[in-house]
C-alpha positions as CSV (number, residue, x, y, z in Angstrom):
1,X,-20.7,-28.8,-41.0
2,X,-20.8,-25.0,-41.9
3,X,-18.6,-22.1,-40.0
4,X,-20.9,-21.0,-36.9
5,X,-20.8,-17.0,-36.2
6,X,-19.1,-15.9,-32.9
7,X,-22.5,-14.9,-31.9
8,X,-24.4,-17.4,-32.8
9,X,-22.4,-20.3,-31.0
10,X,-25.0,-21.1,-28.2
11,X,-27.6,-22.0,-30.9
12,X,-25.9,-23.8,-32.8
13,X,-24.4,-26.2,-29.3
14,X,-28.2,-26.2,-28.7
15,X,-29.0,-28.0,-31.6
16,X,-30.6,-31.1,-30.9
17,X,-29.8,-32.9,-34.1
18,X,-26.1,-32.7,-33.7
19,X,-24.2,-36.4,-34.0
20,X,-22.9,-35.7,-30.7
21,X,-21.8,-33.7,-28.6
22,X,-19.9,-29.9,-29.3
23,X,-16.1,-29.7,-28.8
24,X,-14.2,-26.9,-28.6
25,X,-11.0,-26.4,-30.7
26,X,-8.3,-23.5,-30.0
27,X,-5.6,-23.7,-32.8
28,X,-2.7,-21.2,-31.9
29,X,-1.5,-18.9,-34.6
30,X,1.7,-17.4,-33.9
31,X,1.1,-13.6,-34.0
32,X,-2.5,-14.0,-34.2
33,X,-3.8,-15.6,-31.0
34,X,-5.8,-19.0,-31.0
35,X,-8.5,-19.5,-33.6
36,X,-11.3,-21.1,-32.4
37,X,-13.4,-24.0,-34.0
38,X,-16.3,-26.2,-32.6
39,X,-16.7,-30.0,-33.4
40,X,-19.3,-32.3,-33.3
41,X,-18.8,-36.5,-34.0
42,X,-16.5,-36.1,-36.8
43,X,-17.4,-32.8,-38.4
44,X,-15.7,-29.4,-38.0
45,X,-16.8,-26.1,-38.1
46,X,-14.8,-22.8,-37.9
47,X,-15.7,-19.9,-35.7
48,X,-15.9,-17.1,-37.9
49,X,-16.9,-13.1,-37.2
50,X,-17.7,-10.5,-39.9
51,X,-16.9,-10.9,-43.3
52,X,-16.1,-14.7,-42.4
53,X,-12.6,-13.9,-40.7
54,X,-12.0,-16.4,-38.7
55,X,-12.4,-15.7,-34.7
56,X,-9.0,-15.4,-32.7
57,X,-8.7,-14.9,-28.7
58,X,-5.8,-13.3,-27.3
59,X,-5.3,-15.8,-24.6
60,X,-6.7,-19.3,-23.6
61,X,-7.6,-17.6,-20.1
62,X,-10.2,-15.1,-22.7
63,X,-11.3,-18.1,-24.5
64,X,-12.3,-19.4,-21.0
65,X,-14.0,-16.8,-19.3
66,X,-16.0,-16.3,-22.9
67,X,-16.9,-20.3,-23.0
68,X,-17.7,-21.6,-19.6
69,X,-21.5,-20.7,-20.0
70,X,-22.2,-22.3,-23.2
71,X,-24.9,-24.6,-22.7
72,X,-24.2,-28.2,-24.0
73,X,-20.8,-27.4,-24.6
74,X,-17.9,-30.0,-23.5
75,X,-15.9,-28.9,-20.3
76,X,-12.9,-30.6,-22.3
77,X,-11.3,-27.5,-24.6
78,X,-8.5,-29.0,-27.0
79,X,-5.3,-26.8,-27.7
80,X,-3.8,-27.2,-31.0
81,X,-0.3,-26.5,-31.2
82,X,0.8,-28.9,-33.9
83,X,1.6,-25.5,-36.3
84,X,4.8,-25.2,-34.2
85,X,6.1,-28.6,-34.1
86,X,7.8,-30.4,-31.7
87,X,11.1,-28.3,-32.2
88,X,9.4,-25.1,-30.3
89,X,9.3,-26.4,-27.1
């Protein structure tokens, strides 16, 4: 699976020929917020904005309010937070 553009993210869950269905991934980044990705069966693809930075919200409570409409998109969101290991909490 490619990197899907912020913008472009409720095509690309509308895609009928996906394996399955779309996942959302939010991988925290210490100083830099949570990078988001979308899954779909086992592929992976990395929500990127211009340039092909990868796409960052500020708070899982942004990455909410800017995902609850997105058609076809699972109502489960996953939080990664395996970059800080076990010893951070």
């Amino acid at each position: 699976m490619k990197q899907v553009n912020f913008k472009d993210i409720e095509d690309f869950c509308d895609d009928p020929a996906l394996p399955g269905e779309v996942t959302a991934t939010l991988q925290l980044e210490k100083g830099r917020g949570y990078k988001l990705s979308l899954s779909s069966g086992t592929d992976v693809a990395p929500v990127v904005v211009s340039r092909n930075r990868p796409f960052y919200f500020s708070s899982v409570e942004g990455a909410l309010a800017n995902l609850v409409d997105v058609p076809n998109l699972s109502r489960h969101l996953v939080i990664d937070l395996s970059a800080f290991g076990m010893h951070a909490f």
